[in-house]
N, C-alpha and C positions, 0 to 999 in steps of 0.2 A: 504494500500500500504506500500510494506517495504522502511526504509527508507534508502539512498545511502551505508548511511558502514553496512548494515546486512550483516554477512556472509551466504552465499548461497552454501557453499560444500567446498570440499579442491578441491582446482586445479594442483598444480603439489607438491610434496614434492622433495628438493634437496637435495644430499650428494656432500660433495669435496671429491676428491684424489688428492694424489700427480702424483700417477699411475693413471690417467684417462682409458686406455687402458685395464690394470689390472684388475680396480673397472667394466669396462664396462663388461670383459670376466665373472666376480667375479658373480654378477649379475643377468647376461644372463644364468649361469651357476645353481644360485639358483631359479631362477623365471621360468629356462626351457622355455624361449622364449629368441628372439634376439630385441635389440631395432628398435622400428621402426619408429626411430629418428636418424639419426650419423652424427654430425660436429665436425670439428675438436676440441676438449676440451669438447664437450658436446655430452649426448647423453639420449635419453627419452624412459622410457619402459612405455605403457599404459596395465594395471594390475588390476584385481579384478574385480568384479560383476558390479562397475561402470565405469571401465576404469579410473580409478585415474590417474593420472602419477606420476613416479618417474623417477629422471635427477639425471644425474651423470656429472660431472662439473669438470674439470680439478682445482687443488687445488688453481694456479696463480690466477686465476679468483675470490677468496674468496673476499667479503669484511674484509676490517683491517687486522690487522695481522694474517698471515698464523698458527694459533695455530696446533700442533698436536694432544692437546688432546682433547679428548671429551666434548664434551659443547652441549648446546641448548636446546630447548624443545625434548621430546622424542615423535613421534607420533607411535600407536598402528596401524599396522596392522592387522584386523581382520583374525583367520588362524581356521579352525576346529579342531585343534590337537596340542595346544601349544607345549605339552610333545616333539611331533617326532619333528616338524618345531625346537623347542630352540636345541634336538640333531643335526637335520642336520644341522643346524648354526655353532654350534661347533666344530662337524666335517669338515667342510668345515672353518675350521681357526677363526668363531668369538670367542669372549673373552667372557664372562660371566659380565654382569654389572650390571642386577637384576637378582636373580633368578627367578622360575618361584612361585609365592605368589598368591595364593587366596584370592583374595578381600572382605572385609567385614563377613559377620558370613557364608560365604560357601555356603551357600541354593539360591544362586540368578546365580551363574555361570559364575559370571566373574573371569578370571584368567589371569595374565599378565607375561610378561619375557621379559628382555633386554640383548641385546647385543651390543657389540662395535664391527663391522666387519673389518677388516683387513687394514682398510681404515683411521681408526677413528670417524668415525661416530657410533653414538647410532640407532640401529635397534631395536623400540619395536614390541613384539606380542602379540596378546588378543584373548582371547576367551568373546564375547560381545554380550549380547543373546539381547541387545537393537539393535544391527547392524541385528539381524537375523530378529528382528519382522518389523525392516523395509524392511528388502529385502521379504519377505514375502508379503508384500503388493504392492511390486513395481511396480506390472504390472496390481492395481485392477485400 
């Protein structure tokens, strides 16, 4: 039996804005879906093969001081296509904050890239061939 603090998956990952409205259009606009969550100052998109969530949080609502720059751990979203996803980030206003790097000696197939989206949040992305082999098996 696992014991009380195992972690058992990610549950929602959160971004602040200042522009709540913005960050939500911003978004809706990059994930091509709308959230299917809206309160006022919040709002949750459910995304990916597991239905992850990602919230968007009006920036008041931050714990401690409202920093504008970029901080915190960076989480990878797994994407098939680093290259295009880190372009259309860019295009669509995020900043470059890792490039996109090859992980270790190349032959295992993980590739990463960051960005800072318009918000100030760090958006990473991965190409994760351990996230493949599990969704692979997810329905045996």
């Amino acid at each position: 039996m696992a014991n009380s603090s195992s972690f058992r998956g990610l549950a929602t990952i959160t971004y602040f804005a200042a522009d709540h409205e913005a960050a939500k259009n911003w978004y809706s606009e990059f994930l091509g879906i709308a959230p299917y969550l809206n309160f006022p100052g919040y709002s949750e998109f459910r995304i990916g093969d597991y239905q992850h969530e990602l919230g968007i949080i009006d920036r008041r609502f931050a714990p401690g001081a409202a920093s504008t720059q970029p901080a915190g751990a960076i989480a990878y979203w797994h994407v098939d296509d680093v290259q295009a996803t880190f372009e259309q980030l860019i295009a669509m206003g995020a900043t470059e904050y890792e490039p996109i790097t090859v992980r270790g000696d190349g032959t295992k197939g993980f590739v990463t890239a960051s960005v800072v989206d318009p918000f100030g949040n760090i958006l990473g992305v991965m190409r994760n061939p351990h996230y493949l082999e599990i969704l692979q098996h997810k329905d045996e």
